[in-house]
C-alpha positions as CSV (number, residue, x, y, z in Angstrom):
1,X,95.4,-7.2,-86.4
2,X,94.2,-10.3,-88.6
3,X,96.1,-10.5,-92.1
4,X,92.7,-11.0,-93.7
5,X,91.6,-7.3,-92.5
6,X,95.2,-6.0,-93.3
7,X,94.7,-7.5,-96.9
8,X,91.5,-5.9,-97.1
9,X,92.3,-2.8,-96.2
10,X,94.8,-2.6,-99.3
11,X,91.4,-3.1,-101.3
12,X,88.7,-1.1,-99.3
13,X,89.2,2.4,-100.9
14,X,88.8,1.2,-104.1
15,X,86.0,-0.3,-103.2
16,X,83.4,2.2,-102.6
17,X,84.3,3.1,-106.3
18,X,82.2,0.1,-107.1
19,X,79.5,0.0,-104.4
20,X,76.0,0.4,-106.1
21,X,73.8,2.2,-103.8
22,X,70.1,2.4,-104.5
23,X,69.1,5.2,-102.1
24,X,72.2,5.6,-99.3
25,X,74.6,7.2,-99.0
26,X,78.6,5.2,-99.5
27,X,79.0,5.7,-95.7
28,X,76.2,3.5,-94.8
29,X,78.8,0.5,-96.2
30,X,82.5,-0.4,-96.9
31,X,83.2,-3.7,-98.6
32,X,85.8,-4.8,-100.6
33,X,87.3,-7.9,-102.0
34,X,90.0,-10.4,-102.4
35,X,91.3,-13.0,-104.9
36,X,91.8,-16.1,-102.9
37,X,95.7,-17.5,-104.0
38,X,98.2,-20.2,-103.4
39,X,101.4,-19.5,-101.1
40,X,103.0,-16.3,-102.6
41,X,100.3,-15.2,-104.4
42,X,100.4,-17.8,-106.8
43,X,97.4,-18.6,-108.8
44,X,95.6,-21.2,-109.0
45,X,95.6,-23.6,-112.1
46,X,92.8,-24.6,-112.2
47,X,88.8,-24.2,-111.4
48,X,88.1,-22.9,-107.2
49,X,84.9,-22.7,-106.3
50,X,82.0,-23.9,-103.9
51,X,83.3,-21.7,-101.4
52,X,81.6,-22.5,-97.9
53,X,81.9,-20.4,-94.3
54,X,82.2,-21.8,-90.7
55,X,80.0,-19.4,-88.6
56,X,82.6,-18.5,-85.9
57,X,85.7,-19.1,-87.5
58,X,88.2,-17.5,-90.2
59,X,87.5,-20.8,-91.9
60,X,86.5,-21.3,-95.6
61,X,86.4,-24.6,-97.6
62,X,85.9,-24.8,-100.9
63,X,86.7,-27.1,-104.4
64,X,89.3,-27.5,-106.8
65,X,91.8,-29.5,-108.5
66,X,94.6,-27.3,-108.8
67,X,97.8,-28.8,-107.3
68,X,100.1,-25.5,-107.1
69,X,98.2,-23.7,-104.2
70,X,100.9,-25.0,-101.7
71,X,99.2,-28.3,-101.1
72,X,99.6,-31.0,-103.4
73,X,97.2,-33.8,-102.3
74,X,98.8,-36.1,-105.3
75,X,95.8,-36.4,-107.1
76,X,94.2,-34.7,-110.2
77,X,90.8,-34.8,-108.8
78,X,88.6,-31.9,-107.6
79,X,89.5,-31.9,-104.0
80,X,88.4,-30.2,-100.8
81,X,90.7,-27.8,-99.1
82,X,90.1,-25.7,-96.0
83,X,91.7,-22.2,-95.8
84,X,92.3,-20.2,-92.5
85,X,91.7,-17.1,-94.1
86,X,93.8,-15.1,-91.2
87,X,96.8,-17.6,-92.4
88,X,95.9,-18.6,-95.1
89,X,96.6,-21.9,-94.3
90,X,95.5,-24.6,-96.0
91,X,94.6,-27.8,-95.3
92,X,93.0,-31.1,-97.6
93,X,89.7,-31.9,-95.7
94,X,88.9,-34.8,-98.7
95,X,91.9,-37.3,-97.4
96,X,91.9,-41.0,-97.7
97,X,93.1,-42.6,-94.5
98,X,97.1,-42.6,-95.1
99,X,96.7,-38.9,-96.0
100,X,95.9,-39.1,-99.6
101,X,93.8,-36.7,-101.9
102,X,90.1,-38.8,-102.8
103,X,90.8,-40.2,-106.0
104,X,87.2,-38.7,-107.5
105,X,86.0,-35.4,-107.2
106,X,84.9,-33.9,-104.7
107,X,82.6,-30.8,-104.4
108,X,79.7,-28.6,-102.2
109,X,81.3,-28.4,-98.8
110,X,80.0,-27.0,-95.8
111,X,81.3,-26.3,-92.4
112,X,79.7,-26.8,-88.7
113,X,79.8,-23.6,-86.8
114,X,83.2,-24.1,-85.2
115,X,84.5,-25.2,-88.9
116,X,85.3,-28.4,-86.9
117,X,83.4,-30.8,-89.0
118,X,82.9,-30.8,-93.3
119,X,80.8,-32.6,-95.1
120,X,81.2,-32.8,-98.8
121,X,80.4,-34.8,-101.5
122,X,82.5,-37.3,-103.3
123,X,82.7,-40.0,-106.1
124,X,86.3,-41.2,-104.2
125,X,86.4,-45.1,-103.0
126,X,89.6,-44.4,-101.3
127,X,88.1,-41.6,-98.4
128,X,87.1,-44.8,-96.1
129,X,86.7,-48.5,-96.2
130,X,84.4,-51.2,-97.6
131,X,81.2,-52.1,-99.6
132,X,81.7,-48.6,-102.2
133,X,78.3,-46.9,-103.7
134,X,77.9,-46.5,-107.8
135,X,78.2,-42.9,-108.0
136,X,78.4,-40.0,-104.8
137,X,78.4,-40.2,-101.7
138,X,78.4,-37.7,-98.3
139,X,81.1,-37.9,-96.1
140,X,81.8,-35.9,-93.1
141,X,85.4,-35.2,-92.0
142,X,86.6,-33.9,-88.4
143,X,89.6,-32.2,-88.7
144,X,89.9,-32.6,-84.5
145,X,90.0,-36.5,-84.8
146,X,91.4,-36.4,-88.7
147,X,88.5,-38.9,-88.9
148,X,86.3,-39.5,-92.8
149,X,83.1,-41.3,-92.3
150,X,80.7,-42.3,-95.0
151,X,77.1,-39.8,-94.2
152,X,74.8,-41.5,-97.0
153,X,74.8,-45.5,-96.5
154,X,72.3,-47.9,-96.7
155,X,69.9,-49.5,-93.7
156,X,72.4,-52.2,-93.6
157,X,75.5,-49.9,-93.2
158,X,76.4,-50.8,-96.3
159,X,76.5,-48.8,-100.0
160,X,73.8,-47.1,-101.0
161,X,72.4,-47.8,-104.7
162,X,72.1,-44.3,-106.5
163,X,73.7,-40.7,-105.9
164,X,74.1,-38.5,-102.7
165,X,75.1,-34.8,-102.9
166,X,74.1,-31.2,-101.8
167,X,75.2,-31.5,-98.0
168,X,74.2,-29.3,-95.0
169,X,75.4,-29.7,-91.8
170,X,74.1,-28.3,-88.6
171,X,76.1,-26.4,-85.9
172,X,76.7,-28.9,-83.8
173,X,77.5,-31.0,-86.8
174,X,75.8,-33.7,-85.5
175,X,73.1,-33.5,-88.4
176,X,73.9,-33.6,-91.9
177,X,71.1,-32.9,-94.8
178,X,71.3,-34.0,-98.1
179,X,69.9,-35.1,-101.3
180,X,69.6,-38.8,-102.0
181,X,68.6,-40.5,-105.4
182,X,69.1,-44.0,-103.5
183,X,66.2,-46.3,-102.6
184,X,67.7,-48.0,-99.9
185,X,68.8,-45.6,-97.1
186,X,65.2,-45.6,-95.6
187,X,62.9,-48.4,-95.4
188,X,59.9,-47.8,-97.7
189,X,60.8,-45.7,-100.1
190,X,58.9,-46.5,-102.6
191,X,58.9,-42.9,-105.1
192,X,61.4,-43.9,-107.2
193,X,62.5,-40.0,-107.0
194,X,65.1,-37.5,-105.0
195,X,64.6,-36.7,-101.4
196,X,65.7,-34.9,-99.6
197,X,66.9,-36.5,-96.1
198,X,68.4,-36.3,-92.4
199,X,71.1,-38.4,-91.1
200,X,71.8,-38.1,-87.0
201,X,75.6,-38.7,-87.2
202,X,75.4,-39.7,-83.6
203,X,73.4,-42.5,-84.2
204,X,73.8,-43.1,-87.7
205,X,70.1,-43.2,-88.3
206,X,68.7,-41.4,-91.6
207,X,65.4,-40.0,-91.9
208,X,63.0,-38.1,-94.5
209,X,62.9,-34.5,-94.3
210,X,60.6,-34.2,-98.1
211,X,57.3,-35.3,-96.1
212,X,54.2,-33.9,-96.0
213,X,51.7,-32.7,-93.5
214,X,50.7,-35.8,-92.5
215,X,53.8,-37.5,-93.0
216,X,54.0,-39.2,-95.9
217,X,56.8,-39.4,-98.8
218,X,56.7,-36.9,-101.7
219,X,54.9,-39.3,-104.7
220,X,57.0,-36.7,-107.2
221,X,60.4,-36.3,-104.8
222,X,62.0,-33.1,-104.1
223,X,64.3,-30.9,-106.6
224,X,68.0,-31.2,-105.9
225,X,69.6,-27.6,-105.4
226,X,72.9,-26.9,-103.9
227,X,72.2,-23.9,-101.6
228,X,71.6,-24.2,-98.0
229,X,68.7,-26.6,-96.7
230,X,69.4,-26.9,-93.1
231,X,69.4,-24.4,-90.3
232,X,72.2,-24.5,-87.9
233,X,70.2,-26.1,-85.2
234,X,68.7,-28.9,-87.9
235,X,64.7,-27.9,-86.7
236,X,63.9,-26.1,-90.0
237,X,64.6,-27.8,-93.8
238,X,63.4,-26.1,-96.9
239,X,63.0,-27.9,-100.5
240,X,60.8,-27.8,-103.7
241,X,58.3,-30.6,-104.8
242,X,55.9,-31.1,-107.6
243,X,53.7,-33.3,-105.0
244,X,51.4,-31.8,-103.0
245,X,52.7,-31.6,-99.5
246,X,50.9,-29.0,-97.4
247,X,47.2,-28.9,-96.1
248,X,46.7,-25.7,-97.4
249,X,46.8,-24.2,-99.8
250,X,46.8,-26.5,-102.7
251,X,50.2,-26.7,-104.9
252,X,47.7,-26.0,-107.9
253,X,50.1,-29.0,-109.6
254,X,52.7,-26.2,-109.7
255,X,57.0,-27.0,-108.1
256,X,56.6,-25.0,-104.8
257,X,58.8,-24.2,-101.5
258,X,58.2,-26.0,-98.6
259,X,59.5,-25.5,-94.8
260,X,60.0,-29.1,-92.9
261,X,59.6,-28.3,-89.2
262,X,61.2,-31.2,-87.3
263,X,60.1,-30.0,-84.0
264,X,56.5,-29.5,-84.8
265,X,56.4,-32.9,-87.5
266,X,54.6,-29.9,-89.8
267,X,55.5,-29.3,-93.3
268,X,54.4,-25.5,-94.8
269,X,53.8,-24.1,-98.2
270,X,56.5,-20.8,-98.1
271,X,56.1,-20.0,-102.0
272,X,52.8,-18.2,-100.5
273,X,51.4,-14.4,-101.2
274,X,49.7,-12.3,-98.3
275,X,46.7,-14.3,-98.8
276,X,48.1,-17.5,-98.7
277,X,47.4,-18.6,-102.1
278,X,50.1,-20.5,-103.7
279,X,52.6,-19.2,-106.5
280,X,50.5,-19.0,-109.8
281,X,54.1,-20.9,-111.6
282,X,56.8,-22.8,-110.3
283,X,59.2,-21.5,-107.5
284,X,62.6,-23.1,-106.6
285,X,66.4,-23.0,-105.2
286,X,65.4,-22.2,-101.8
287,X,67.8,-21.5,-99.0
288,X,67.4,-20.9,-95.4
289,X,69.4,-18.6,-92.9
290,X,71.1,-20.9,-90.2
291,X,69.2,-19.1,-88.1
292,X,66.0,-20.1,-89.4
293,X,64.5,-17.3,-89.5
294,X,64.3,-16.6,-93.0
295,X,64.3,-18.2,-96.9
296,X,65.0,-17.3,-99.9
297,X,63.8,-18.8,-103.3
298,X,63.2,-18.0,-107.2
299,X,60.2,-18.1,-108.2
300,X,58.4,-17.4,-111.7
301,X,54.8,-16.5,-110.0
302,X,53.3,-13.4,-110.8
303,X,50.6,-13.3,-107.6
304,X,53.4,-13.3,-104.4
305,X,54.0,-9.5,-104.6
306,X,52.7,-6.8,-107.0
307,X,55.4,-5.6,-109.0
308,X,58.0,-7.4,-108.2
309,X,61.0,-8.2,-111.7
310,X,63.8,-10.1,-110.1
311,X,62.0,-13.3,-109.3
312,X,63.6,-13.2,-105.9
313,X,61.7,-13.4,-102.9
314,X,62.7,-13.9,-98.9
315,X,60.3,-15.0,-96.9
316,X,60.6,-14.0,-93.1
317,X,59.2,-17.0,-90.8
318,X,59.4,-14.8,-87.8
319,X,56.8,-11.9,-89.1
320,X,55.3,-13.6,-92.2
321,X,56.6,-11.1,-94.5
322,X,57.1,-11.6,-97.8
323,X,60.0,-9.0,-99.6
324,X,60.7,-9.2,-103.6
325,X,64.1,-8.7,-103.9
326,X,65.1,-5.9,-106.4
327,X,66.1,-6.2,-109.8
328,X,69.5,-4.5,-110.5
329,X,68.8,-1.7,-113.6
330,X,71.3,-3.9,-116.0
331,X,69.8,-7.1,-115.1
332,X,66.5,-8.8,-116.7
333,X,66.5,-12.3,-114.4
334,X,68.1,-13.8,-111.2
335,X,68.8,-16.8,-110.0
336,X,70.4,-19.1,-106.6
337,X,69.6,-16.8,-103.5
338,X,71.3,-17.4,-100.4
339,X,70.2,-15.3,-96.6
340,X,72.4,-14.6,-93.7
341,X,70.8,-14.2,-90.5
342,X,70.5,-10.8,-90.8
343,X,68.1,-11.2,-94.3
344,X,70.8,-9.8,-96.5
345,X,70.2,-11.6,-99.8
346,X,73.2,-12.5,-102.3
347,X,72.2,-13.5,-105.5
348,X,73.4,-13.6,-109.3
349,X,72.1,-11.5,-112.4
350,X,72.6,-11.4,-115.9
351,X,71.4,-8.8,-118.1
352,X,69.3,-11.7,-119.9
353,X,67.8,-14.8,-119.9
354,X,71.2,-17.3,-120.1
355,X,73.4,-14.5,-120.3
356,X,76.4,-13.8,-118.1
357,X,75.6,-13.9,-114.3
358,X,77.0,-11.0,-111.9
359,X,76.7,-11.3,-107.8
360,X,74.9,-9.1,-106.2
361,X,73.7,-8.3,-102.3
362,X,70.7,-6.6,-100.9
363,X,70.5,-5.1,-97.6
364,X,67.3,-3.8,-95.8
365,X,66.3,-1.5,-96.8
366,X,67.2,-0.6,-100.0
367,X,70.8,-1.3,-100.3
368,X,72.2,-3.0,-103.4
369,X,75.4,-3.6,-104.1
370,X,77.5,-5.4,-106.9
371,X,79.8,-7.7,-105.8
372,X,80.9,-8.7,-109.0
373,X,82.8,-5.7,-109.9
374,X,85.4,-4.3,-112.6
375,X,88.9,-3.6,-110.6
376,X,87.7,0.1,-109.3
377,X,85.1,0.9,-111.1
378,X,81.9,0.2,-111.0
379,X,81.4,-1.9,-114.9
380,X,80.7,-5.5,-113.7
381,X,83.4,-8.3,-114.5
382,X,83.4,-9.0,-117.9
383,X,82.7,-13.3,-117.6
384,X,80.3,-14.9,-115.9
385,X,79.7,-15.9,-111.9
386,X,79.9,-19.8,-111.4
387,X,76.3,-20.7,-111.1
388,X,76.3,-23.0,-107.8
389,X,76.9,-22.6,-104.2
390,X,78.4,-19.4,-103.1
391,X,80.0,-18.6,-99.6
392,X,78.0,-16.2,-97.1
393,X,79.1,-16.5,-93.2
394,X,75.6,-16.3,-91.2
395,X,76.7,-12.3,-89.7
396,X,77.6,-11.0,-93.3
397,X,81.1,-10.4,-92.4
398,X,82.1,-12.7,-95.2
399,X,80.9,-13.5,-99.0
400,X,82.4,-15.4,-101.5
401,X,81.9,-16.5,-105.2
402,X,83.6,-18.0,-108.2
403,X,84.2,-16.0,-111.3
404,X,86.0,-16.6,-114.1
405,X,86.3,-12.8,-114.8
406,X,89.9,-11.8,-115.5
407,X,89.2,-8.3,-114.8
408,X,88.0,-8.1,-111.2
409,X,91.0,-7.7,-109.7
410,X,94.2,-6.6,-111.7
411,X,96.9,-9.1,-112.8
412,X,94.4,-12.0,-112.9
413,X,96.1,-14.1,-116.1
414,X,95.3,-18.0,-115.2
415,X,92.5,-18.1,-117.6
416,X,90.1,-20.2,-114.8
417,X,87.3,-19.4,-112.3
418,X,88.9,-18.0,-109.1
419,X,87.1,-17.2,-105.8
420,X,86.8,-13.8,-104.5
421,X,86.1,-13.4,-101.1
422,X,84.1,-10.3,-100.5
423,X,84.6,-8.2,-96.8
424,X,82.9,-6.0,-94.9
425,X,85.3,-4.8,-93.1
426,X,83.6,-2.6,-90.5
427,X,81.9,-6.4,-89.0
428,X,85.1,-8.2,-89.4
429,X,86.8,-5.1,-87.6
430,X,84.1,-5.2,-84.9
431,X,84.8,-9.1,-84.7
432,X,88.8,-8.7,-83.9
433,X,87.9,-6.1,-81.8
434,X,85.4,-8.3,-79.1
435,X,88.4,-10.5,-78.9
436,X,87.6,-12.8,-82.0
437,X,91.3,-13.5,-82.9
């Protein structure tokens, strides 16, 4: 049996003291939770978070510069580590070539399916070789080959002139998405803005994904947002724009959600009621399943479904349904979805507008629970959620977020945000069971 599941079975008991069921029954679901540590249990010194899945693996990556988690990559910048989280194992994915930690942060990893490839964002000039950009840049590391590549460069192959961050990776991770503030990675980009853009890591050629219908570049850009943009087979891209992108309906000069559909060269309005009238105010942070099946966004609109108080929507692209996520009874707004292939919806609340944010995830069909708990109870934590990228694994065997609650679990006395890694330990059972280990 995998340590992770023997660790989480010390927890799971507990757990359904803090489930919060909105019409089912406790049996319908078992999850409990984790604090991810250093060798021993020590804790970390400083800031974890950006916590990031491989689909098929016990592998999670994630950001911090603490130095006493039983790697020391001799260097006092945010780094990224990988944890086998059967192991716990850990490994320093943001190395320069003699084996060094990047000597800038790095943050917002994320993992092909096999957790062989992660691509990341850095402000390091020590990760690889020559010409170095002004500010971030995406790299991709392959911990097969131990190999760092530079994602974002120029049309030359050289530096690009601005910021890249926000990766996606597919799969394969042969395709890497990512928001670019640079000018010169395309030829012709003339918007002065962010896009939002495609680099084929096998032939090192970079391409728009913020286009329109008809193929042209967003006048306005697209909004940067650090969830998921790419599905795992790099068809499907979703981002927000000010411009007006799709045939129809009109954007009504209002931030929308659009899908890019490589395949097709098509690019849809998904902030879009039953009628297909665009949202009446701005909608944004979308993120799509790695299946591609559905997205998630916020949106402020009042005309996408009757009712509907948590300004979360997920849109299904198989069925064209359109669900508003529920507002939990102690929140007033949410914020940062993210979907698993399955539609199951984690998101963070706060009881009001700024106020501290607590993670929650809906399951069809009207499962809600809080992930963000009070050790055995079911009060929520008493400090906030990092706001950010937060960890889901595509069959909702694994979740993850970054608190820096000290009462979630007990003993918690570093004073930082840690990341707790959630488990639903009837699919990671199931998992073990087919032969996964």
């Amino acid at each position: 049996m995998s340590r992770l599941i023997r660790r989480h079975f010390v927890t799971a008991s507990s757990a359904l003291g803090w489930v919060m069921l909105l019409g089912a029954s406790a049996a319908q679901a078992q999850l409990g939770l984790f604090r991810v540590t250093g060798a021993g249990g020590v804790q970390a010194e400083s800031n974890m978070h950006d916590a990031a899945f491989a689909a098929n693996t016990l592998d999670m990556a994630f950001s911090t510069n603490s130095r006493n988690l039983g790697l020391d990559p001799g260097s006092g910048a945010a780094q990224i580590l990988l944890m086998d989280l059967g192991t716990d194992a850990l490994s320093l994915i943001s190395r320069a070539p003699n084996g060094d930690g990047s000597n800038g942060n790095s943050t917002g990893p994320a993992l092909s399916a096999n957790g062989r490839y992660v691509v990341f964002s850095s402000f390091a000039s020590n990760l690889v070789s020559g010409e170095q950009p002004p500010s971030q840049s995406v790299f991709r590391f392959d911990r097969q080959t131990l190999t760092m590549q530079r994602v974002s460069v120029s049309t030359s192959g050289g530096a690009i002139n601005a910021q890249a961050r926000y990766a996606s990776i597919s799969d394969d991770g042969r395709y890497v998405a990512y928001f670019s503030s640079a000018s010169n990675q395309i030829s012709g980009d003339s918007n002065g803005a962010v896009d939002l853009l495609l680099t084929d890591i096998q032939t090192m050629s970079t391409t728009r994904l913020s286009l329109s219908d008809s193929e042209q570049q967003a006048a306005d850009g697209a909004l940067e947002s650090p969830t998921e943009s790419l599905s795992g087979d790099a068809r499907y891209a979703v981002f927000t724009s000010n411009s007006n992108l799709a045939g129809s309906p009109s954007n009504g000069g209002i931030v929308q959600v659009y899908l890019r559909d490589r395949t097709a060269a098509s690019t849809t309005m998904v902030s879009v009621n039953a009628s297909n009238q665009a949202a009446n105010s701005q909608s944004d942070s979308p993120s799509i399943s790695r299946n591609g099946r559905y997205v998630v966004y916020r949106s402020f609109a009042t005309n996408l479904v009757s009712g509907a108080t948590s300004r979360i929507f997920r849109r299904d692209l198989q069925s064209g349904s359109l669900t508003a996520i529920p507002l939990p009874a102690s929140a007033a707004s949410c914020e940062t979805p993210q979907v698993n292939d399955l539609g199951e919806v984690m998101y963070a609340c706060s009881e009001n507008v700024g106020g501290t944010l607590q993670a929650w995830l809906f399951r069809d069909p009207n499962l809600l629970f809080l992930l963000s708990p009070a050790s055995g109870t079911a009060v929520a934590s008493n400090a906030g959620v990092v706001p950010g990228r937060r960890g889901m694994r595509p069959d909702g065997a694994l979740m993850a977020y970054s608190s820096i609650a000290s009462n979630i679990v007990s003993g918690d006395t570093n004073g930082v945000g840690d990341i707790f890694v959630v488990v639903d330990s009837e699919r990671l059972s199931r998992l073990f069971g087919d032969g996964f280990e």
